[in-house]
MDTraj code that builds the backbone (N, CA, C; nanometers):
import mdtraj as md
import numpy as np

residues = "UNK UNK UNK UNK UNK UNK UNK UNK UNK UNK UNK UNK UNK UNK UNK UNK UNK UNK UNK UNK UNK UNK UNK UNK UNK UNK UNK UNK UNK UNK UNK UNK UNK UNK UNK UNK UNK UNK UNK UNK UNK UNK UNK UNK UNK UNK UNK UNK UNK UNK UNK UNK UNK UNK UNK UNK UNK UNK UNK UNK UNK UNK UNK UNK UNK UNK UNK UNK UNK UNK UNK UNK UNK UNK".split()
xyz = np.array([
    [0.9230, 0.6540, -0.1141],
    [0.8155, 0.5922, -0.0380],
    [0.8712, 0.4901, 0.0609],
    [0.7923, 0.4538, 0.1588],
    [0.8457, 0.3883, 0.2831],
    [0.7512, 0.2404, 0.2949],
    [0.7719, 0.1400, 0.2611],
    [0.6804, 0.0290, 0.3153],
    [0.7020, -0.0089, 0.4637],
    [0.6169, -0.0338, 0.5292],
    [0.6456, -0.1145, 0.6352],
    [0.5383, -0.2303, 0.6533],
    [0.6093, -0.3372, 0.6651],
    [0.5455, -0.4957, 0.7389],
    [0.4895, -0.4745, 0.8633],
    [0.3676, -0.5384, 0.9159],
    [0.3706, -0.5934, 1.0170],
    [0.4324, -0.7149, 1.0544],
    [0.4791, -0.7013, 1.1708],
    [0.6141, -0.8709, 1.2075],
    [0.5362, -0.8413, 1.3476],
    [0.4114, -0.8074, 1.3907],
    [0.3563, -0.8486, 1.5298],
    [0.3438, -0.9685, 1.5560],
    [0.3795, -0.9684, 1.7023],
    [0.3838, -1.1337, 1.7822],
    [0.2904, -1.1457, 1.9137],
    [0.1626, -1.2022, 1.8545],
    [0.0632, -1.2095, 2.0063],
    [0.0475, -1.0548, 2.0101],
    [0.0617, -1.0032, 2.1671],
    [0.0133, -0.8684, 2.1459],
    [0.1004, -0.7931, 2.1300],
    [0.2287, -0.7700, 2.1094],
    [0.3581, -0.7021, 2.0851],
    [0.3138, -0.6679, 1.9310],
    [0.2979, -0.5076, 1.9327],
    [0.2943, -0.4577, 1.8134],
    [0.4436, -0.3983, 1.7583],
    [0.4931, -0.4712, 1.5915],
    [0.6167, -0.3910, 1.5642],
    [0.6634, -0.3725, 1.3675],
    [0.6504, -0.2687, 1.3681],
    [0.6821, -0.2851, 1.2424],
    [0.8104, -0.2755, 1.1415],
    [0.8573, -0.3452, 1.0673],
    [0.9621, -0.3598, 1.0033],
    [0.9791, -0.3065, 0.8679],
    [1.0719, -0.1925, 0.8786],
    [1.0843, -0.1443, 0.7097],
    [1.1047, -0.2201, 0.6346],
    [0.9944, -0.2395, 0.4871],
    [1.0349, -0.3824, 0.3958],
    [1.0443, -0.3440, 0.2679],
    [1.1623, -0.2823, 0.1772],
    [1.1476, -0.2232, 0.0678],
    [1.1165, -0.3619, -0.0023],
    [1.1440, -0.4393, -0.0161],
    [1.2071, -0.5377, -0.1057],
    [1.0876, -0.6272, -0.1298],
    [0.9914, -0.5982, -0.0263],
    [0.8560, -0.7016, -0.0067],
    [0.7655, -0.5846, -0.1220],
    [0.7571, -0.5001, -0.1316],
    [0.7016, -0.3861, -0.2144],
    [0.6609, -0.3701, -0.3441],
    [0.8252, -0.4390, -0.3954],
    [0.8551, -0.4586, -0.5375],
    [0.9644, -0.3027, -0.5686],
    [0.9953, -0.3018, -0.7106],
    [1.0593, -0.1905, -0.7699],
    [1.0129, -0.0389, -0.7334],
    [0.8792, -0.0701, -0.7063],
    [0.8524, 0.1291, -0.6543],
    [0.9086, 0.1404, -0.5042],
    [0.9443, 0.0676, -0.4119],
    [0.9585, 0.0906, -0.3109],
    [1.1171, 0.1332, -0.2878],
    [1.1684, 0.0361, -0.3605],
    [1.3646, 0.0714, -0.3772],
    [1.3981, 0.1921, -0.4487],
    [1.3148, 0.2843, -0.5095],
    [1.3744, 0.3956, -0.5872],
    [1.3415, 0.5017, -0.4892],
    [1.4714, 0.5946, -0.4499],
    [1.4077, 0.7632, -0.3894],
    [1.3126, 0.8189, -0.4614],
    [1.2472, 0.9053, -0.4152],
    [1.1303, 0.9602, -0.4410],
    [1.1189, 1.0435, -0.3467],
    [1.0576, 1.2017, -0.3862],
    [1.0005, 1.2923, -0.2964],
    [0.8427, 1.2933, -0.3259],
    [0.7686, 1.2420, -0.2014],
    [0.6260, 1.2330, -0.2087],
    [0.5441, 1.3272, -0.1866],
    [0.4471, 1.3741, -0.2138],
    [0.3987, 1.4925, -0.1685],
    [0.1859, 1.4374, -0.0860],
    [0.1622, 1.2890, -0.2187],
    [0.0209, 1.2391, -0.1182],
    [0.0054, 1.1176, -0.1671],
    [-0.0664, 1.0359, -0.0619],
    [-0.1396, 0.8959, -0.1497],
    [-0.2816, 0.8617, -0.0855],
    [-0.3208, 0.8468, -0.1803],
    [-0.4825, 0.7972, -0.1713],
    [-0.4989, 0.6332, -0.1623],
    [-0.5928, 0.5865, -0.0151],
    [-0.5960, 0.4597, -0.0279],
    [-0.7322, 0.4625, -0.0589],
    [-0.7869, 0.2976, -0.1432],
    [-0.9306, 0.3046, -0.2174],
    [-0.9636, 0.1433, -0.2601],
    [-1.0665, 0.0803, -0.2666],
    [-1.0772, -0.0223, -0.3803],
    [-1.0963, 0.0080, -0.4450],
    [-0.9652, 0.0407, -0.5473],
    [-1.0154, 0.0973, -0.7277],
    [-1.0630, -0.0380, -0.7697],
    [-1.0696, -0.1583, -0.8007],
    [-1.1087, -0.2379, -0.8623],
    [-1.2296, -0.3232, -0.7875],
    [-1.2672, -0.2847, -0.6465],
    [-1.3875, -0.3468, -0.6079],
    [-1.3993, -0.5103, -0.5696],
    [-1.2390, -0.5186, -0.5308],
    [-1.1930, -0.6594, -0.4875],
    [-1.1714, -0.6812, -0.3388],
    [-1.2139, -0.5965, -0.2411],
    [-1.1753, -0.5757, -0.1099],
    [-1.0428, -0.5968, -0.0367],
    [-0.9584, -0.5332, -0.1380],
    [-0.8176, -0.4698, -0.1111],
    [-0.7732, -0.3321, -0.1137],
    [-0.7535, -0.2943, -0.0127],
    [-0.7026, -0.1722, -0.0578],
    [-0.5976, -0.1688, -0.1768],
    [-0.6491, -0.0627, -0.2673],
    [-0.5167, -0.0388, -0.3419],
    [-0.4587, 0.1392, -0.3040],
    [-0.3108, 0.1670, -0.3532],
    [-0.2848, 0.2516, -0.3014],
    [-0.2608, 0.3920, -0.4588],
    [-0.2900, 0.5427, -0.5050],
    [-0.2528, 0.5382, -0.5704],
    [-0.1652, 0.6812, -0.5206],
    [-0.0158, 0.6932, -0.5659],
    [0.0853, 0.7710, -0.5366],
    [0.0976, 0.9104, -0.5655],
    [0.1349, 1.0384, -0.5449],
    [0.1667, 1.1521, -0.6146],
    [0.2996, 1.2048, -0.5418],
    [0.3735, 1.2277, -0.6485],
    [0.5022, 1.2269, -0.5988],
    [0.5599, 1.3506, -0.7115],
    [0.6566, 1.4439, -0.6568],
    [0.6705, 1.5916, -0.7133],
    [0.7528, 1.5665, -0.8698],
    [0.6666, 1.6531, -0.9431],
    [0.7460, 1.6423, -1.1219],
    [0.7190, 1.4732, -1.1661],
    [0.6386, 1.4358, -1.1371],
    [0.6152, 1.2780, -1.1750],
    [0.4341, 1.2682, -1.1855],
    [0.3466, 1.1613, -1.2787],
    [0.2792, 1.1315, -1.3113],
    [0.2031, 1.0710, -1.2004],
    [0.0918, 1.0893, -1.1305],
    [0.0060, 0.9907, -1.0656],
    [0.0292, 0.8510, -1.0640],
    [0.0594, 0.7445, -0.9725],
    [0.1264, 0.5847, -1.0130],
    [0.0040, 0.5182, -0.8859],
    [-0.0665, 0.4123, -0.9822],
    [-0.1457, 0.3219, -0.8866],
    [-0.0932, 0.2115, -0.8649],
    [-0.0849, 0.1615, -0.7729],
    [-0.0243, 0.0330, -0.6780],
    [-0.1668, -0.0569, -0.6593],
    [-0.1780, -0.1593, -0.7594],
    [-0.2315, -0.2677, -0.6911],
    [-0.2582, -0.3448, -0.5939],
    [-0.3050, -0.4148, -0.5184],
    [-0.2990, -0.4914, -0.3959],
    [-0.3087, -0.6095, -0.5035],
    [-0.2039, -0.6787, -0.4769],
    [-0.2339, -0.8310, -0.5416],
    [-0.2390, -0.9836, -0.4112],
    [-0.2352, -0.8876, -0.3172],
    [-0.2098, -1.0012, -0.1952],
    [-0.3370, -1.0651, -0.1921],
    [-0.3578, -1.1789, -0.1292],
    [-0.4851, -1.2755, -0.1140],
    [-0.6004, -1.2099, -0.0481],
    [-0.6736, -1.2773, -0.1337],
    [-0.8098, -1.1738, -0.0765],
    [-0.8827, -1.2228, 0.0663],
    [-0.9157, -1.1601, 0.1310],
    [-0.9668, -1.2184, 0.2781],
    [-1.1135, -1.1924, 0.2977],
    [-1.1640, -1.1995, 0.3879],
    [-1.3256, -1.1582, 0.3698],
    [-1.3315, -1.0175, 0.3861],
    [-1.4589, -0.9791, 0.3360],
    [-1.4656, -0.8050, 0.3315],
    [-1.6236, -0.8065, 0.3256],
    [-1.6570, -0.6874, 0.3497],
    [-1.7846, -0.6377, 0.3505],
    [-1.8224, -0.5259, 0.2767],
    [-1.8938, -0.4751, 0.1929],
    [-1.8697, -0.4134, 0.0800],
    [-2.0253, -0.2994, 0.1339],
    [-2.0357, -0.2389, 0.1440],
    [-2.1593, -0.1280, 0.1705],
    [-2.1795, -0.0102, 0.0768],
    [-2.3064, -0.0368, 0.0387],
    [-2.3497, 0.0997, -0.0790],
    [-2.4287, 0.1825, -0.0218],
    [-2.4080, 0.3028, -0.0239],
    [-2.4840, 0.4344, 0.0334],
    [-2.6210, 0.4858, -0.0370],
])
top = md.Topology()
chain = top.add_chain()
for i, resn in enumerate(residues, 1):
    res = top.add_residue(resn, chain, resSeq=i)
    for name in ("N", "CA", "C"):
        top.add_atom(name, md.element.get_by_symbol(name[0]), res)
traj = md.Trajectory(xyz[None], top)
C-alpha cells in the first residue's frame, strides 16, 4: 500500500510519499487488489478498509482529529 501526505503550500498542490506517518501497515509490501473508504464508526472520518491477495480483509481506523462534518440520512 502507498500513503501519501498532503505538503500543499497556498495554491501549489503536492503530494509526498509518507510510509512512516501511516504506521506498520504502510512499511510492509503487499500486493493489493481493493479498498473501501466509509465511516465505519460514524465519527466523520473516513476510515479505510483493505483487501489485499491470500490475506484477510484489514480495517484502518482514522484516529486523526475530528473536524466538522455533516452527517445526512436518506
Amino acid at each position: 500500500p502507498i500513503l501519501f501526505r498532503n505538503v500543499a503550500k497556498g495554491d501549489a498542490r503536492r503530494f509526498a510519499d509518507s510510509p512512516a506517518d501511516g504506521g506498520p501497515f504502510f512499511r510492509e509490501p503487499r500486493v493489493g487488489r481493493g479498498v473501501a473508504v466509509a465511516d465505519l464508526d460514524n465519527d466523520g472520518r473516513p476510515d479505510l478498509v483493505y483487501c489485499h491477495i491470500g490475506e484477510t480483509a484489514r480495517v484502518l481506523k482514522n484516529e486523526a482529529p475530528s473536524r466538522h462534518w455533516l452527517g445526512v440520512q436518506l
